[in-house]
C-alpha positions, -999 to +999 in steps of 0.1 A: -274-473-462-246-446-446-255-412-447-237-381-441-248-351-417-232-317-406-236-320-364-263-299-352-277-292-313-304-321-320-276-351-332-260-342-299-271-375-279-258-397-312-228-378-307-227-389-275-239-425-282-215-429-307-183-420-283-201-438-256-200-470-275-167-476-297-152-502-282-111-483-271-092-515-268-067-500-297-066-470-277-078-468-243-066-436-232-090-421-256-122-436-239-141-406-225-122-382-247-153-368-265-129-359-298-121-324-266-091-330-261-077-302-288-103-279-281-092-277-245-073-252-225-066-274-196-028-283-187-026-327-194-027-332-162-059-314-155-073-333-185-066-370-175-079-363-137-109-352-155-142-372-144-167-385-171-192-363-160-169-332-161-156-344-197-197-343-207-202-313-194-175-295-212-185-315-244-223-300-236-204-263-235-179-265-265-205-276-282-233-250-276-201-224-280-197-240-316-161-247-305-168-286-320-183-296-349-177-325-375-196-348-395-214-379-382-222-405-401-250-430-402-261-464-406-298-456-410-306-445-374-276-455-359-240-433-357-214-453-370-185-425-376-175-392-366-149-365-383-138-334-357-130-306-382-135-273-379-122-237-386-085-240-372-096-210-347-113-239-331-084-258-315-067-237-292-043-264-281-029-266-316-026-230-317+012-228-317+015-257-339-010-243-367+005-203-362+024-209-389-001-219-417-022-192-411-040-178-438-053-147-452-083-166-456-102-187-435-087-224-432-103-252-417-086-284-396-097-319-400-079-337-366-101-370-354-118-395-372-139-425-349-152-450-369-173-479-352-152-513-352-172-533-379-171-505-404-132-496-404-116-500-439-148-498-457-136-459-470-164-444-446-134-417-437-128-412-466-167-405-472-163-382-437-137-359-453-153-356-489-181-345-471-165-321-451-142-307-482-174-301-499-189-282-469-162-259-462-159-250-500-190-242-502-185-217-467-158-198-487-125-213-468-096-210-489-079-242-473-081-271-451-053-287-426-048-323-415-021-337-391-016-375-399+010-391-387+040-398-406+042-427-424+021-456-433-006-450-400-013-487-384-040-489-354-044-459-330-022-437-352-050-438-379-076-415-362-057-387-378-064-400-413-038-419-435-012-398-456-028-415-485-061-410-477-050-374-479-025-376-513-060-390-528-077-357-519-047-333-533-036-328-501+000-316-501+028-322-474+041-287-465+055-296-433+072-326-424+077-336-388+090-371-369+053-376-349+034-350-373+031-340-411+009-307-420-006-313-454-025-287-474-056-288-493-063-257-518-102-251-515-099-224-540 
């Protein structure tokens, strides 16, 4: 049976597990990525010289600073899936792309899904982002951002989330871009 939880300090080693063991052959620049990529200030080619251990260790910090947080999902005792979303605030290598859709509000950011091999295209995304629509109504955020990719999403462009997946949800498109759509979700 899948269940849903909000990541907290003592689900950090699933966290972990879980990243450690996806199998990256659709996307192997991604192994050892940690879903810090966006919530990292370093230049790109600071990040890819980046060791394992140094990677973890930043994960252990951006963690602890609350900078990432998500929803993990379970197969019993085993994670299965993973959703990075967070208060846009969070992602402060996005920050000039999301400046514009700030809010008077608060507005949250839904960027990386990672979904274990044998359980892609069973909706468990889909189950991640309810989840996490839910939560951050309930906090009192008057919206929530995605980025998908333009387009019907095939392989390593899916970890976004599919436009559809989106549309289904009432996300709106209200910016379109060649590599990147901004869709809208009114939580209000």
């Amino acid at each position: 049976m899948i269940t849903i939880k909000r990541l907290t300090l003592d689900m950090f080693p699933d966290y972990v597990k879980l990243h450690e063991s996806v199998s990256f052959e659709h996307a192997p620049q991604w192994q050892g990525c940690y879903c810090l990529y966006y919530h990292s200030k370093l230049s790109y080619p600071e990040w890819v010289t980046m060791t394992k251990d140094d990677k973890k260790g930043l994960l252990k910090k951006t963690f602890e600073d609350g900078l990432l947080t998500g929803f993990l999902a379970y197969d019993g005792a085993r994670p299965v899936g993973w959703l990075n979303v967070n208060d846009m605030g969070a992602y402060v290598r996005l920050a000039p792309l999301l400046e514009p859709y700030k809010e008077s509000g608060k507005v949250a950011l839904s960027i990386c899904f990672l979904i274990e091999k044998d359980y892609r295209g069973q909706g468990l995304a889909r189950r991640l982002l309810d989840e996490a629509i839910d939560y951050y109504r309930h906090q009192g955020y008057e919206s929530m951002l995605s980025l998908p990719t333009p387009g019907e999403a095939v392989g390593p462009q899916r970890y976004r989330g599919t436009y559809n997946m989106y549309i289904e949800r009432g996300y709106r498109e209200i910016s379109p871009g060649d590599q990147t759509l901004v869709m809208r979700l009114s939580l209000k």
